[in-house]
ROZALO-966664 format. One record per residue (C-alpha): x, y, z. Coordinates in steps of 0.001 Angstrom, whole numbers. Layout:
N
NODE       px       py       pz
NODE        X        Y        Z
...
This chain:
459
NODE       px       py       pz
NODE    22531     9419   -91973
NODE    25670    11361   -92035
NODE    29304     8633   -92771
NODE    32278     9038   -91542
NODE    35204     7885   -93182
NODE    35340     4442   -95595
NODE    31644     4610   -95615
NODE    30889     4095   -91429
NODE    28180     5542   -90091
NODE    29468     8404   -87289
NODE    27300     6794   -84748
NODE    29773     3774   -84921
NODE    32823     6027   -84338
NODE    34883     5144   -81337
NODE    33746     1990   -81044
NODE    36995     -212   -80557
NODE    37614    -2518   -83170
NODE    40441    -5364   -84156
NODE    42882    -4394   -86470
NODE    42050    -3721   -89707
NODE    44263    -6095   -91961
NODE    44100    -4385   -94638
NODE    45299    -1279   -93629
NODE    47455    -2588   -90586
NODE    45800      108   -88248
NODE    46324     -955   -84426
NODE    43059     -471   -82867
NODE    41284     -307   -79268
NODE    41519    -4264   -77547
NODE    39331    -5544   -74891
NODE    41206    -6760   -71864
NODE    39173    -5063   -68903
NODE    37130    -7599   -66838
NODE    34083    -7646   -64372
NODE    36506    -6780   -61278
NODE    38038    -3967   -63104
NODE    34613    -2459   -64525
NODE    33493    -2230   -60552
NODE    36907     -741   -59365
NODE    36722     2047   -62027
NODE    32730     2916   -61239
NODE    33917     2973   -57071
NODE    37483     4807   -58142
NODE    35678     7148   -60594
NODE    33473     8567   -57643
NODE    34964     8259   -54353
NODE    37913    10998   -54183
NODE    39304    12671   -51356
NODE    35800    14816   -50993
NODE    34219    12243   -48815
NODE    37032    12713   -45983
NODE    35796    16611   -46118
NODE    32437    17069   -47167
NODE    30478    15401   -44440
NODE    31699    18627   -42541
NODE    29929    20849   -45092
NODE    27299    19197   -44956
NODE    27005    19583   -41484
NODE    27457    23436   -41793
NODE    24206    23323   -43762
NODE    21711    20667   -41730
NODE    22265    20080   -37837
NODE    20542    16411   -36678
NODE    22358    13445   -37339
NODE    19183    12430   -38852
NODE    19773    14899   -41560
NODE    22980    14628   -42181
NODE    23179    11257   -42573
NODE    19662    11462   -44732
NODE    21240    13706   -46944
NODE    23953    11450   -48101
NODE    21440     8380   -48663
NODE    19330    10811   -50761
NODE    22229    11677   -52942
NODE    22174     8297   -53142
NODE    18764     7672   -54575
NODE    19132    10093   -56842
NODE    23306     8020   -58052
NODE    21544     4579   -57691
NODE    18602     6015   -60442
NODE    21700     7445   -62667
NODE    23003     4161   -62024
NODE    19826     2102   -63904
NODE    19690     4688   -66492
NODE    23466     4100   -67379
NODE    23114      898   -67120
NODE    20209       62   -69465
NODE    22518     2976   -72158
NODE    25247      842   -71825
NODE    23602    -2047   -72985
NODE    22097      -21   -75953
NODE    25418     1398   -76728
NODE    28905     -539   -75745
NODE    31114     2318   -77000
NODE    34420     4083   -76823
NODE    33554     7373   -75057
NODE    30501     6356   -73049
NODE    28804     9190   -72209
NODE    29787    11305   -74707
NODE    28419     8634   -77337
NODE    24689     8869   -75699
NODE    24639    12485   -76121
NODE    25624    12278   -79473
NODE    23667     9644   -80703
NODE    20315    11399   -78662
NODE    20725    15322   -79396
NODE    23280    15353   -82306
NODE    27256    16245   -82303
NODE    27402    20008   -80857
NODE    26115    18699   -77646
NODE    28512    15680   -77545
NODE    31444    18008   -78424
NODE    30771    20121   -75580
NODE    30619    17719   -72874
NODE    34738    16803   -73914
NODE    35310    20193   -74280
NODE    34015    20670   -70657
NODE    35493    17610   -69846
NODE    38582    18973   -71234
NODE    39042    22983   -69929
NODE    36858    22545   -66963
NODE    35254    19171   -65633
NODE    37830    16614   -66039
NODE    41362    18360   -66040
NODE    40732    20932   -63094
NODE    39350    18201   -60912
NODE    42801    16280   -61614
NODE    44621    19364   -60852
NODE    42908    19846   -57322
NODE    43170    16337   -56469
NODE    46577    15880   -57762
NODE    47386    19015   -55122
NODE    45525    17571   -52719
NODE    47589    14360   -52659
NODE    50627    16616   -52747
NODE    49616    18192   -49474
NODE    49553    15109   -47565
NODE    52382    13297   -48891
NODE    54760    16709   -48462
NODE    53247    16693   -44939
NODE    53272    13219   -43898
NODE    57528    13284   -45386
NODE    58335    16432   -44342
NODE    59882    17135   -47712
NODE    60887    20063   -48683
NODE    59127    20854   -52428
NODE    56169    22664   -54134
NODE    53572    21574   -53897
NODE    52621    21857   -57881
NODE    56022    19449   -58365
NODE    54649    16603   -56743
NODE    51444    17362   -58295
NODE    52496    17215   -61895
NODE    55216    14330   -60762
NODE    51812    11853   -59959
NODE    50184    13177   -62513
NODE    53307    12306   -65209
NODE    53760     8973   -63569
NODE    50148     7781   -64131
NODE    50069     9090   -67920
NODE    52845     6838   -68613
NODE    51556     3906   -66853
NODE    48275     4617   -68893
NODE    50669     4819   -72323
NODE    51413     1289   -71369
NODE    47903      -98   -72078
NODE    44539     -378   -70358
NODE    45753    -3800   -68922
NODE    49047    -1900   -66879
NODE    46140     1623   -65979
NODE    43171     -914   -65136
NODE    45750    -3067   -62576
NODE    47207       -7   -60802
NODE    43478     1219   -60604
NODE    42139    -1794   -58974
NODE    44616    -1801   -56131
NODE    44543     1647   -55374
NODE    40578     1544   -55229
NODE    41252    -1649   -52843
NODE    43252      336   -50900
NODE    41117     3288   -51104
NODE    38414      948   -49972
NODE    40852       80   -46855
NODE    41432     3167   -45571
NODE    37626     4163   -45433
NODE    36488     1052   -43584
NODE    39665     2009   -40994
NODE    38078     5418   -40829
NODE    34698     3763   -40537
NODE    35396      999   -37871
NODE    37667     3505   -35719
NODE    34632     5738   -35540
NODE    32209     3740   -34521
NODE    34368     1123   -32390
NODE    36828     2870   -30949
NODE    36506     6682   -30729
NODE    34320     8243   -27682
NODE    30874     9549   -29471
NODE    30040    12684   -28642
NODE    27413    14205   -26174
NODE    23853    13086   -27277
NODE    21760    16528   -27135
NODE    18266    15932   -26041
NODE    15606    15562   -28865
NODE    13458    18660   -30282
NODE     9724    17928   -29981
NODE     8794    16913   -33489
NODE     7558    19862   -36041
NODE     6650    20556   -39428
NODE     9427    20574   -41699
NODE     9940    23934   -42394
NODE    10721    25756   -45637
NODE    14491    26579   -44573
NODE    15297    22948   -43647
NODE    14546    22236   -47605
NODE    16131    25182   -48529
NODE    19219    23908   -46196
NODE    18816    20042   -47403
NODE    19227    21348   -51435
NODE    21860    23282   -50206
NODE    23144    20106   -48754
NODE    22817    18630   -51772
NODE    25425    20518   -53686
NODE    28348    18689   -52053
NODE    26842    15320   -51928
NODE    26377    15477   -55351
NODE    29766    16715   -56591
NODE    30877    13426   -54064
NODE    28659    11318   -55812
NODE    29707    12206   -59675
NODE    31899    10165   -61438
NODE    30200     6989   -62203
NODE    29840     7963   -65916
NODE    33981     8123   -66529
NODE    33665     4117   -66791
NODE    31703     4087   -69359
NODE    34587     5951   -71594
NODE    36435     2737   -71584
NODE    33773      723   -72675
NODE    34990     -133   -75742
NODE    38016    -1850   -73830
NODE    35830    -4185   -71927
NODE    35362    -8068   -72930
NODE    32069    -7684   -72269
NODE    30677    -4272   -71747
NODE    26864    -4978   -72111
NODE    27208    -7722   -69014
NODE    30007    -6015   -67408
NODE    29420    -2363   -67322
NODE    25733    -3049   -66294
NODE    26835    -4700   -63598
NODE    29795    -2768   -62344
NODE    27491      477   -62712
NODE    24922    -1093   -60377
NODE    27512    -3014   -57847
NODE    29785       79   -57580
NODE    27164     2366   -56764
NODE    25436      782   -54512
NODE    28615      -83   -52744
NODE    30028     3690   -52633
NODE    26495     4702   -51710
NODE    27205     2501   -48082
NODE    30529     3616   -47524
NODE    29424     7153   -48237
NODE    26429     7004   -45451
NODE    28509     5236   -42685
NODE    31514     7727   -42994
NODE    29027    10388   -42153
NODE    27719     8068   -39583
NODE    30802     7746   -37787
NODE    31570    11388   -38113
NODE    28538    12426   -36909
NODE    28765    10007   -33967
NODE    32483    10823   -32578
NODE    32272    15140   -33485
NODE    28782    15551   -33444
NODE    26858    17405   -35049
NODE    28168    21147   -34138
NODE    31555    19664   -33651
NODE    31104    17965   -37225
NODE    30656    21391   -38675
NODE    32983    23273   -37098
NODE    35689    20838   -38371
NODE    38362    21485   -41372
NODE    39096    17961   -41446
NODE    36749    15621   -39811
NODE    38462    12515   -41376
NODE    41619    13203   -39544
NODE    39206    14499   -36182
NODE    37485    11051   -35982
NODE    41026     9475   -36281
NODE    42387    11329   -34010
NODE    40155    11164   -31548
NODE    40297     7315   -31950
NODE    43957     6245   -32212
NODE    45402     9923   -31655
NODE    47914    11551   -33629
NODE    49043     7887   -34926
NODE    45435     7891   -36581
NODE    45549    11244   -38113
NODE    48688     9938   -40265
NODE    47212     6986   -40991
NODE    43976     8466   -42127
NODE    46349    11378   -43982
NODE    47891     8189   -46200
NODE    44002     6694   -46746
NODE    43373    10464   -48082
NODE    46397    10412   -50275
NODE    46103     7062   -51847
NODE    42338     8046   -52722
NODE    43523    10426   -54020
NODE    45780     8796   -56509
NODE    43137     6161   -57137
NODE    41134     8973   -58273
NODE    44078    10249   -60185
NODE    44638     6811   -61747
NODE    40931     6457   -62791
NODE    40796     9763   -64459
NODE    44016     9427   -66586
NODE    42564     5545   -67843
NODE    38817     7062   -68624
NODE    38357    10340   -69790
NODE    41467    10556   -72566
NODE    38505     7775   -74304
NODE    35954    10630   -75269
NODE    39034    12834   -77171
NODE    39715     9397   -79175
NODE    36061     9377   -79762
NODE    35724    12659   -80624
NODE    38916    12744   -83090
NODE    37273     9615   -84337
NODE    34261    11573   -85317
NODE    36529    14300   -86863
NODE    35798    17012   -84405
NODE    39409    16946   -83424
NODE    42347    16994   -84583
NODE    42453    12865   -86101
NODE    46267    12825   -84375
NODE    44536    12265   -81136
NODE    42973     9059   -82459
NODE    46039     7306   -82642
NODE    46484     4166   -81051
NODE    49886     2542   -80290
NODE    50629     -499   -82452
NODE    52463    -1695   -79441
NODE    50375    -1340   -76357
NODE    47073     -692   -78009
NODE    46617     2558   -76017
NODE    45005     5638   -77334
NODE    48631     7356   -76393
NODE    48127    10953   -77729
NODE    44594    11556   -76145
NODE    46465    10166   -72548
NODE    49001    12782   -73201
NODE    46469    15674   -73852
NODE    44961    14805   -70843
NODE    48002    14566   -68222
NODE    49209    17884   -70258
NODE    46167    19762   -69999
NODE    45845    18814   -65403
NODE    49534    19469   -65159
NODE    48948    22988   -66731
NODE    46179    23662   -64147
NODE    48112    22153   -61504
NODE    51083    24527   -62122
NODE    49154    27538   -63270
NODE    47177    27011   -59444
NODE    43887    27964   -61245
NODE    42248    24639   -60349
NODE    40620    26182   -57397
NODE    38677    29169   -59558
NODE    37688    26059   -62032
NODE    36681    23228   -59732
NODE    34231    26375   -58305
NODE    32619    26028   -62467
NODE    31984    21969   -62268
NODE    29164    21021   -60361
NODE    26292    23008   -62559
NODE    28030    22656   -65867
NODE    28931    18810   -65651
NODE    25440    18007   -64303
NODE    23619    20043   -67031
NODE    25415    16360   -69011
NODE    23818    14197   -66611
NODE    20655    15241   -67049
NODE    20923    15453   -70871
NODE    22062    11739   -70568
NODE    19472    10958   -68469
NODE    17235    12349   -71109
NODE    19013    10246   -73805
NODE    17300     7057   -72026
NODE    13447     8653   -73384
NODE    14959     9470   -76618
NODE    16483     5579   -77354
NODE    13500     3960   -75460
NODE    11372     5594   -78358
NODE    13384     4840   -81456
NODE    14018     1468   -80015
NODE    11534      700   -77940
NODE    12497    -3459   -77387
NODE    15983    -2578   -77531
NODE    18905    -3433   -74901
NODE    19782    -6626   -72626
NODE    19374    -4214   -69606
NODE    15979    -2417   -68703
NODE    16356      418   -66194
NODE    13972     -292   -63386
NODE    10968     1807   -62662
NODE    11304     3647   -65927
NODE    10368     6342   -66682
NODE     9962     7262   -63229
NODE    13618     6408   -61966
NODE    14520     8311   -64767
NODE    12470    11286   -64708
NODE    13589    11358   -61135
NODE    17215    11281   -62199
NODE    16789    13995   -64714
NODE    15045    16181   -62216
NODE    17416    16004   -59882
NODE    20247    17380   -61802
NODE    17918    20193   -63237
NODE    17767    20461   -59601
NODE    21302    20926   -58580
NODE    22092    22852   -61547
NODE    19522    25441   -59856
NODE    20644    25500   -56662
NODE    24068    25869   -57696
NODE    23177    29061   -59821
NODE    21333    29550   -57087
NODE    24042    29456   -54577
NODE    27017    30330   -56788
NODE    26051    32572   -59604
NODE    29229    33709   -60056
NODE    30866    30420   -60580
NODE    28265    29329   -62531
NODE    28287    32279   -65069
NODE    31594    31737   -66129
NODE    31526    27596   -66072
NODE    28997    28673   -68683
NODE    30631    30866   -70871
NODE    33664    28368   -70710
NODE    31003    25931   -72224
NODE    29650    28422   -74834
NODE    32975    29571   -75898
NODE    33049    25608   -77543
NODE    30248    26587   -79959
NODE    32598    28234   -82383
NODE    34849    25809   -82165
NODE    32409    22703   -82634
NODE    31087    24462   -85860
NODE    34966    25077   -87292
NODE    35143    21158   -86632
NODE    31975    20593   -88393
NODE    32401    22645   -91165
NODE    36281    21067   -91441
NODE    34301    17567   -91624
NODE    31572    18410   -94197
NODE    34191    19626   -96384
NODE    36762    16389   -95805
């Protein structure tokens, strides 16, 4: 087995650690509870995409049946990714998460190239869209007068330093946006269905055969369900910050999903009741349509600040997680080792937060983060699946291993891992272009992993 330095295996880098007397090096501390682990699962996948995509959706199926089935099966397939992380993060309570099961199952090139997607594509141009997004609504709730990209990279500043301060100050400003994140979708969810008119019912078709377009429509579906439904795995990046990640994790992985997965289906319920499902397509903004049409243009600013604090809550969640797999991966020494520093005062990993809020605010102002959010969906679900895979690979080498068993493996599993070979298909399906050049941004890491590993083997 290859070491790392002072003799420790690689496999154990990133895992957080007390301080090393000895050498007086601060280290990673635990302070994250139970409540927090569920907040960052929920914060980590519910963004500002769920007030839009139930329209898109709707531009691709037409029954309320459908569209509201299409959600639930996106989450089937989040509640099986849900077991399978589960059960890994009892095997593997790590710093980095995700990126640790890919590199303990299929070696460190693979591992390096999920945080370098994570990093150029994935992770930072999601933060830039969002971060714009939120910039949208506040500017046009306050009728101030900036760029957009200012207010962008302001929120995106202000949450790197709050992370700087420790995962104690990033997890508590997490946990009450995702509270009020959870607010302001139960208003949009109650207005709906209690107080706004539903639309016409149109009279039933006489029941058929499902034909070959409807699934060819439903996995089309599926693209933006799935992109809405990503995001559970960033929790896992602190778990080397938890108290208790093998009990904790596990159970904020199961909880969280299955809790986004019901807010998820009755948001398209109540948009599907109140537009319809023509009016439901033909809508830009069916969050602020359903609001509207319940509370008029009162609702459609209130629903505007729901959109805008989700979208800092996703903000928030992002800047705590991901800047976890560039410690690990500096940890490993396949980046530069600066990144792996840890404040002696706050305990947080303050260079990788940095690289992260650097690298969004670059896409924010740059205004590419529309060309690279296009590149996501079939490059960060190529990971999923390999994680998903990860699950066969420990289950051999170990087979008694873990406090956690995924249920109804290997089938839950198999079913996971299908499903993202899945959307990765119909997104190169749908989007070739896009999909092209998310993976040549991917292969353009290859060099760059093997200057890292040849920089190691020589060290």
């Amino acid at each position: 087995m290859a070491r790392g330095q002072a003799g420790r295996p690689l496999h154990d880098a990133g895992r957080a650690r007390p301080v090393n007397e000895a050498s007086a090096q601060p280290a990673l501390v635990r302070r994250l509870g139970p409540f927090d682990v569920t907040m960052l699962v929920m914060g980590g996948i519910i963004g500002s995409g769920i007030f839009v995509n139930p329209a898109e959706v709707a531009r691709h199926v037409s029954t309320p049946f459908l569209i509201v089935g299409v959600w639930l099966i996106g989450g089937l397939i989040a509640i099986a990714g849900a077991f399978v992380y589960a059960e890994l993060a009892a095997r593997r309570p790590e710093v980095g998460g995700q990126y640790a099961y890919i590199r303990d199952a299929w070696g460190p090139i693979p591992a390096f190239l999920y945080g370098w997607a994570l990093l150029l594509v994935i992770q930072s141009g999601g933060m830039a869209a969002v971060a714009i997004t939120f910039a949208r609504y506040v500017l046009d709730l306050a009728a101030i007068g900036l760029p957009e990209w200012s207010l962008a990279v302001g929120a995106l500043a202000l949450l790197t330093a709050i992370n700087c301060l420790g995962v104690r100050a990033g997890g508590t400003v997490q946990s009450l946006l995702m509270v009020l994140k959870i607010g302001a979708i139960l208003m949009l969810v109650a207005c709906g269905l209690l107080l706004a008119p539903a639309a016409p019912v149109a009279p039933a078709a006489p029941a058929e055969p499902v034909p070959v377009g409807t699934l060819a429509a439903i996995g089309a579906a599926l693209t933006p369900v799935m992109f809405s439904y990503g995001g559970w795995q960033t929790s896992s990046f602190v778990s080397g910050e938890m108290r208790d990640p093998r009990r904790d994790l596990v159970r904020g992985l199961l909880f969280g999903v299955l809790g986004v997965v019901m807010l998820y289906a009755l948001v398209a319920l109540a948009c599907v009741v109140v537009l319809g499902p023509d009016g439901l397509a033909q809508s830009p903004t069916p969050a602020s349509d359903v609001m509207r049409a319940a509370l008029g243009e009162k609702g459609a600013s209130l629903i505007a600040l729901g959109i805008a604090i989700s979208a800092l809550g996703f903000l928030s969640q992002g800047m705590l997680t991901t800047p976890r797999v560039y410690f690990a991966m500096a940890e490993d020494r396949l980046f530069f080792r600066g990144i792996a520093a840890v404040s002696p005062r706050t305990h947080a990993p303050v260079a990788a937060i940095l690289l992260q809020g650097v690298a969004a605010c670059l896409i924010a102002v740059s205004g590419t983060y529309g060309q690279i959010l296009s590149y996501v969906v079939s490059v960060d679900f190529i990971f999923f699946g390999l994680t998903g895979a990860a699950l066969f690979v420990f289950r051999r080498r170990d087979p008694a291993g873990g406090s956690f068993r995924a249920p109804g493996h290997p089938w839950t599993t198999l079913f996971f891992v299908l499903a993202c070979a899945a959307t990765v298909a119909g997104t190169i399906w749908n989007n070739p272009v896009n999909s092209a050049i998310g993976f040549a941004i991917l292969l353009a890491g290859v060099p760059v992993c093997l200057f890292w590993l040849r920089r190691r083997a020589r060290a």
